[in-house]
N, C-alpha and C positions, 0 to 999 in steps of 0.2 A: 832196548834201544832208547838212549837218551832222545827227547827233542830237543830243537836248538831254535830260537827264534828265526826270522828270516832275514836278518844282517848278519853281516858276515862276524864268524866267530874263527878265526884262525886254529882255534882249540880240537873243534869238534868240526872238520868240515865235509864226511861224509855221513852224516846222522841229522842231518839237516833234515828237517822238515817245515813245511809252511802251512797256513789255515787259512789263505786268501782264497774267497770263492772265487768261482770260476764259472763264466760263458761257455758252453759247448754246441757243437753242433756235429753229427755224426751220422752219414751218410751210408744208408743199410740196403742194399740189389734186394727190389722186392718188395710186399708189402707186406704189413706185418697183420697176420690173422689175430684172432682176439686173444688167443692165449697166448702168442709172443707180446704181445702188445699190452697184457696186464705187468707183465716183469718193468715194465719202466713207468710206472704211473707220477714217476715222480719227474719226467720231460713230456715237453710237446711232444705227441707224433703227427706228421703232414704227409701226406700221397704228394709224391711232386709228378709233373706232366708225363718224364720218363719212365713213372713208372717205380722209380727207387722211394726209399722212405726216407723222412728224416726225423730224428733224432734232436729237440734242440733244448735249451732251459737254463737254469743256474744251480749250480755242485755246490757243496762247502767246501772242494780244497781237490788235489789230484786225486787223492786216496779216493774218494767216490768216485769220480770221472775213469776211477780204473777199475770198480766194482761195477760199472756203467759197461766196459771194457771185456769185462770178466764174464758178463749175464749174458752179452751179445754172442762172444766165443760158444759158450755152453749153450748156446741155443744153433749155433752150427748158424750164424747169417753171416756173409758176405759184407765186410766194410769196405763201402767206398770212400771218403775220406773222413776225418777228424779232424775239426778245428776249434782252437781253446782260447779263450783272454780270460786273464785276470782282470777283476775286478776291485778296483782302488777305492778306500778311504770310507769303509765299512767299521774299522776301528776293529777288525775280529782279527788281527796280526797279533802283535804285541805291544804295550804299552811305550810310547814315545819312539813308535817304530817308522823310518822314513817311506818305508813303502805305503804306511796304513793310509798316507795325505794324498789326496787328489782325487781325479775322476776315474770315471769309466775307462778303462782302454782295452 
């Protein structure tokens, strides 16, 4: 599979891929004992008041946010939700890319 930057390329438009990191935050029923809890060393984990865990940190791009995704499934835990932002103007898009400028959102 080709990559394609993340402006639009008329050419190639389902082989798109992007490298903008990404905020996540991912809401897990339960709390995670220490060997579910080694698998993600790379986010926060929090106990919230409920009871549920959360999940939260910064990805380099979907592709890990879905290996993030993948470890939860294989671990049989319950998601209560997922929520995502890109993170703007890191320069890790591509060169002279209109997404790369700006802030946080």
């Amino acid at each position: 599979m080709r990559t394609q930057p993340c402006h639009d390329d008329a050419m190639q438009p389902y082989t798109r891929t992007t490298t903008h990191p990404i905020t996540c935050s991912i809401g897990l029923r339960g709390a995670l004992d220490r060997e579910c809890a080694g698998w993600f060393t790379d986010l926060d984990i929090r106990l919230l008041e409920d009871g549920a865990a959360e999940l939260s940190g910064e990805l380099a791009d979907q592709t890990a946010l879905l290996g993030v995704l993948l470890r939860v499934h294989n671990l049989n835990l319950d998601i209560l939700w997922v929520s995502t932002a890109r993170i703007m103007g890191h320069g890790q898009c591509c060169p002279g890319c209109p997404q790369s400028e700006g802030d946080r959102t």
